[in-house]
C-alpha positions, -999 to +999 in steps of 0.1 A: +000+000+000+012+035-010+020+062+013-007+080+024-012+119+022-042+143+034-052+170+012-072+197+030-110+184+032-122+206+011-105+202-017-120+165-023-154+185-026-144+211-048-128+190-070-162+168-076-182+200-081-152+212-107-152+179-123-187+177-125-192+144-108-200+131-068-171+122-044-177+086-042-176+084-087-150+106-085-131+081-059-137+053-081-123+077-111-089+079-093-089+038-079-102+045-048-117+016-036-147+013-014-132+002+014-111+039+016-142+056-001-147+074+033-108+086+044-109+094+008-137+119+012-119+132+048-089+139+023-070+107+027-052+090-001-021+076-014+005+101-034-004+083-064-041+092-063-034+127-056-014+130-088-041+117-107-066+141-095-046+169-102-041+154-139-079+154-141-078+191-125-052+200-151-036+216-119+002+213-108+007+188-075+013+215-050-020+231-060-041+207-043-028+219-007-043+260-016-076+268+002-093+275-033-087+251-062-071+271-093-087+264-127-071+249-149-045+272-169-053+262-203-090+273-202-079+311-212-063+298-245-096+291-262-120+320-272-149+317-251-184+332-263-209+321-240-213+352-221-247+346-201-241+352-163-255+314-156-228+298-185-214+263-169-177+264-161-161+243-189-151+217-171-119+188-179-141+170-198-149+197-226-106+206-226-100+168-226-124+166-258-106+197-272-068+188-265-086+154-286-093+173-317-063+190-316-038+163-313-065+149-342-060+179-365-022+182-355-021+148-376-039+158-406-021+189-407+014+167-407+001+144-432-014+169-460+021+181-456+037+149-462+010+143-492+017+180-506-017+187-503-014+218-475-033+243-486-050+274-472-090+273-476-103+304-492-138+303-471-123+306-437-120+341-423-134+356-454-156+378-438-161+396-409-187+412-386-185+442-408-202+422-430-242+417-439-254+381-428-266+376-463-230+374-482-221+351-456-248+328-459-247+327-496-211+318-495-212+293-476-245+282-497-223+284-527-187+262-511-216+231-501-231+231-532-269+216-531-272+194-504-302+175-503-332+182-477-352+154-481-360+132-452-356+131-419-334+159-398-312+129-391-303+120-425-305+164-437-278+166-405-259+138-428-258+154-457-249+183-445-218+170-426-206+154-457-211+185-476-188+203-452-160+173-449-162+173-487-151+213-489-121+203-460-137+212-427-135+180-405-167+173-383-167+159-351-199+143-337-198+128-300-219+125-269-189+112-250-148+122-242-129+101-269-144+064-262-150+069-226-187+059-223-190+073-186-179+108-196-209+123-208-206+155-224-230+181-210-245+201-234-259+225-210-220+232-208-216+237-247-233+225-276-200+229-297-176+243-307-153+258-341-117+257-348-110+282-376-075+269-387-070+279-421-054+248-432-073+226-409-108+243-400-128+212-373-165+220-362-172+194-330-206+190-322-222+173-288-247+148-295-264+148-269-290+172-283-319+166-306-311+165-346-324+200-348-305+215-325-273+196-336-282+213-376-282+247-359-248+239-342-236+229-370-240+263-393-232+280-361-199+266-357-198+273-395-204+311-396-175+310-365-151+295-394-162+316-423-152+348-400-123+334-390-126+328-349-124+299-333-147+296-302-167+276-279-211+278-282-237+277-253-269+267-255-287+300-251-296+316-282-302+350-271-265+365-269-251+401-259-218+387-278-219+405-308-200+374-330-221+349-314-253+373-323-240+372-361-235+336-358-268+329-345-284+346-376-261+334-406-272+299-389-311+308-390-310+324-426-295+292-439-316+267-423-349+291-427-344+315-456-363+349-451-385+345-479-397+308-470-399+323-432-424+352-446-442+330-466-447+302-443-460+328-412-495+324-405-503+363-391-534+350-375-517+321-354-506+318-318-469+320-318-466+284-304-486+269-335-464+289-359-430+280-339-436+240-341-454+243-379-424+261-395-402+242-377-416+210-386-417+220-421-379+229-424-366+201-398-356+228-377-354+237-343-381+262-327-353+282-317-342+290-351-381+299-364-381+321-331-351+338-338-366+344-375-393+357-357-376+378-334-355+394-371-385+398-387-405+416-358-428+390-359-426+394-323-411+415-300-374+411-278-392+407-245-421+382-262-389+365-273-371+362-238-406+354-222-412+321-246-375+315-247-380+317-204-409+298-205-388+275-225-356+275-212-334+247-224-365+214-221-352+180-217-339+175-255-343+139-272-310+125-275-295+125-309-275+092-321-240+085-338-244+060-350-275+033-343-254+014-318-233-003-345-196+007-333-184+008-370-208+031-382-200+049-347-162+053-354-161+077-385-190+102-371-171+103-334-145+106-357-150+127-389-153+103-416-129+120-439-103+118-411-106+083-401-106+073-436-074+090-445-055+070-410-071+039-420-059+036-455-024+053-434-021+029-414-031-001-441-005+016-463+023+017-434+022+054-435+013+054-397+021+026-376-017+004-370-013+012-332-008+054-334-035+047-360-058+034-337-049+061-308-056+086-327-087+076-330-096+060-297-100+025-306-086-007-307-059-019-336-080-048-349-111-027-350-094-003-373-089-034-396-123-045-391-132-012-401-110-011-434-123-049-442-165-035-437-148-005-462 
């Protein structure tokens, strides 16, 4: 048995609330067992467990023994947008999904290198808030291409990620950290979030939402590229953040054009009939036919913060990646175009099987299995 240290009392506490979790799961977490559950929760571990808390903190060692955890450092180096008073403190399991994409994208960048196929994409930063919304969504209109609407929002969410991976932006779809079934990502924390690399542009969205409100995420996280700033989104749709205000709109003009929006309003209706009609109609999200609304003056700012009170964030059906079959799973968790390019990598001994397979959070074998299902 290791050495045993005591941490003041306090800290075990604060460091479940940070992490998002209860003392005993986060015991477990660190291989507490049972049995030490309770000197664990007085402060009482071994020197081993104490390191691995502060790896999950992101904190140095010595940190552990202040009054008041620290956050962690690296929480400042990513543009954060979600300015409402009541925003969830981005916790280690959003920064362990982001240091993920990264040391993903950190790949890809390496390899279109080595493949001579580095290039800077026109699209990203190619506007700015000086901008109309219109130019913006018509570009971006114009780079897809026509993407296909029929169907369900599922299979339009589909067509639109593979319109997007086909134009270079990789598209990250997960409910989880990495593989790590237990670590549910909140999406009360963030429903997403863009990296505006100009070589290597990466939307990520959080599946656990409904299909609608993953479409909106999606040409959210978009607009974020096609100005050029990389940042993390909340749910709330009302913003005072100027970029995420812009944001919010290019994604509502593309999912629900103006015109069709106009057309489609029934003057004479309650607004909760026209809300779910028009957003049944365009396999949208209420939110986006209410901030229509809201742009058209269809209804007033405070009518808007009353329903969007009234409505605040309701239990949202979880969205899937994947119908439970772990192969169909892999790519979206993934990015499809990205976990193509390591699997025929690694089948081509351009990356050894096993980085292969890290880099995408899976076993060896399954990334064979994969390549074999092709």
């Amino acid at each position: 048995m290791g050495f045993e240290i005591r941490l003041p009392e306090n800290t075990i506490t604060s460091a479940a609330e940070r992490l998002r979790m209860n003392v005993p799961a986060l015991a477990e977490r660190i291989g507490v067992t049972e049995k030490k559950a309770d000197k664990f929760a007085q402060g009482i571990m071994t020197r081993k467990q104490a390191e691995k808390l502060a790896n999950l903190l992101e904190i140095p060692f010595g940190f552990l023994y202040l009054p008041d955890l620290p956050h962690a450092s690296r929480g400042a180096e990513f543009p954060d947008f979600r300015t409402a008073h009541d925003a969830v403190p981005l916790n280690v399991d959003f920064f362990d999904t982001l240091a993920d994409i990264h040391r993903k994208l950190d790949w890809y960048a390496d390899y279109l290198q080595e493949m001579g196929e580095k290039e800077r994409l026109p699209f990203v930063g190619k506007f700015n808030l000086q901008d109309s919304i219109q130019p913006v969504v018509n570009d971006i209109r114009g780079t897809l291409g026509r993407v296909a609407r029929n169907g369900s929002k599922e299979e339009y969410l589909r067509n639109l990620v593979h319109a997007f991976e086909q134009q270079g932006i990789l598209v990250f779809r997960n409910g989880i950290v990495g593989n790590a079934t237990r670590r549910k990502l909140d999406p009360q924390m963030f429903r997403g979030f863009a990296i505006a690399d100009p070589y290597t542009p990466a939307i990520f969205i959080n599946t656990n939402d409904a299909h609608a409100a993953q479409l909106f995420t999606l040409l959210h996280e978009a607009a974020h590229i096609w100005l050029g700033k990389s940042a993390v989104s909340a749910p709330t749709i009302l913003r005072d953040n100027r970029t995420e205000r812009f944001c919010n709109q290019a994604a509502a003009e593309f999912l629900l054009p103006k015109a069709e929006f106009l057309e489609n309003w029934q003057e004479r209706e309650t607004l909760d009939v026209n809300l779910a009609a028009l957003a049944k109609e365009f396999r949208v999200s209420e939110y986006v036919v209410a901030i229509k609304a809201l742009e058209q003056d269809k209804i007033s700012a405070e009518t808007f913060r009353q329903w969007q009170q009234r409505k605040k964030l309701p239990p949202l059906k979880k969205g899937t990646t994947g119908g439970g079959d772990f192969y169909k799973t892999l790519p979206v968790r993934n990015s499809r175009r990205l976990t193509d390019i390591v699997a025929r990598a690694a089948l081509e001994r351009r990356i050894l099987l096993r980085d292969g397979a890290r880099l995408l959070n899976t076993r060896p074998e399954n990334v064979m299995t994969y390549l074999a299902k092709g």
